[in-house]
C-alpha positions in Angstrom: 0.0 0.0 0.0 1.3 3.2 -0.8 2.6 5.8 1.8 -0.1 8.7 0.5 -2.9 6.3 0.7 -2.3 5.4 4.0 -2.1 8.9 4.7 -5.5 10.1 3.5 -7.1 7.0 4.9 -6.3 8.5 8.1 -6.8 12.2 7.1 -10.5 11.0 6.4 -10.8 9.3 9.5 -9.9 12.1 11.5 -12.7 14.7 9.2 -15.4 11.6 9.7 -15.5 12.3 13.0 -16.8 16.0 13.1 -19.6 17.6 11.3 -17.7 19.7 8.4 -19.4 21.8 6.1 -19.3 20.8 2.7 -18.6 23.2 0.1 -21.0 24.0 -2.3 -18.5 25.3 -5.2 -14.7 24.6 -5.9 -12.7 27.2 -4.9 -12.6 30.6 -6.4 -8.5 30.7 -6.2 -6.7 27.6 -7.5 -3.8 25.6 -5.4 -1.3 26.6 -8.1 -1.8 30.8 -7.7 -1.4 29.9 -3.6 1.5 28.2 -3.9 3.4 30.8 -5.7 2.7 33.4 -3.3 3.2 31.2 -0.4 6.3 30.2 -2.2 5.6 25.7 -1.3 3.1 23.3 -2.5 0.3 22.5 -0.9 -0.1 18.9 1.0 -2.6 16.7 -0.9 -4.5 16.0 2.3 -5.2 20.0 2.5 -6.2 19.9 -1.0 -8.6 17.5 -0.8 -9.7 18.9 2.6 -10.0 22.8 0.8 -11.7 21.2 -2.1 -14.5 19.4 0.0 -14.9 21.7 2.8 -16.0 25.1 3.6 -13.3 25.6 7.1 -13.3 23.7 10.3 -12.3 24.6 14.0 -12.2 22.5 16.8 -10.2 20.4 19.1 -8.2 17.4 17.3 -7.1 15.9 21.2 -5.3 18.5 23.0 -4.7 20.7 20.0 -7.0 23.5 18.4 -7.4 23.6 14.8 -8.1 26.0 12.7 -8.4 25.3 9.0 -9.9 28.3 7.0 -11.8 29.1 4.0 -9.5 28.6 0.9 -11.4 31.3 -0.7 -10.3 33.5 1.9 -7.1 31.8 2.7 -4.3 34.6 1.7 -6.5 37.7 2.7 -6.6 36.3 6.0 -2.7 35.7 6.5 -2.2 39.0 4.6 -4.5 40.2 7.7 -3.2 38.0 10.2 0.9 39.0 9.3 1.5 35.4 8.8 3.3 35.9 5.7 5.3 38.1 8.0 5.7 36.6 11.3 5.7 33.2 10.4 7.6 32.6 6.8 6.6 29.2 5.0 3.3 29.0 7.3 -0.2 29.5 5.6 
C-alpha cells in the first residue's frame, strides 16, 4: 500500500469524525496561484480537505485547529501578518 494512501485513509478518519461543512463550489483561487505566493506546494490531504470543505475549527485531542476558508485563505494571513511573522506558514 502506498505511503499517501495510508495517509489520506487517516486524514478521512480524522474529518469523519466532526460535522464539516461541505462546500457548495470549488474554490474561487486555485492551489497553483497559492502556492506561488506562499512560495511551497500544498499537502494533498489540504487539497482534498480545501476542495470538499468550507473551514473547520475544533479540538483534534489537546490541540486546536483552525483550518480556513480557501477562498479567503491569503486575505486572511495577509490580515493576520503570517506571511510576516511566520515565513513558510499559511
Amino acid at each position: 500500500m502506498k505511503k499517501n494512501s495510508i495517509r489520506k485513509g487517516k486524514f478521512e478518519e480524522i474529518l469523519s469524525r466532526y460535522k464539516l461543512v461541505k462546500r457548495r463550489n470549488k474554490p474561487r483561487i486555485t492551489f497553483k496561484k497559492v502556492e506561488k505566493i506562499i512560495g511551497f506546494k500544498l499537502p494533498e490531504d489540504y487539497k482534498s480537505f480545501a476542495l470538499n470543505y468550507s473551514e473547520f475549527e475544533d479540538f483534534i485531542g489537546e490541540q486546536n485547529i483552525r483550518l480556513w476558508n480557501f477562498d479567503e485563505i491569503i486575505e486572511i494571513n495577509k490580515e493576520y501578518e503570517i506571511f510576516e511573522c511566520l515565513p513558510k506558514t499559511l
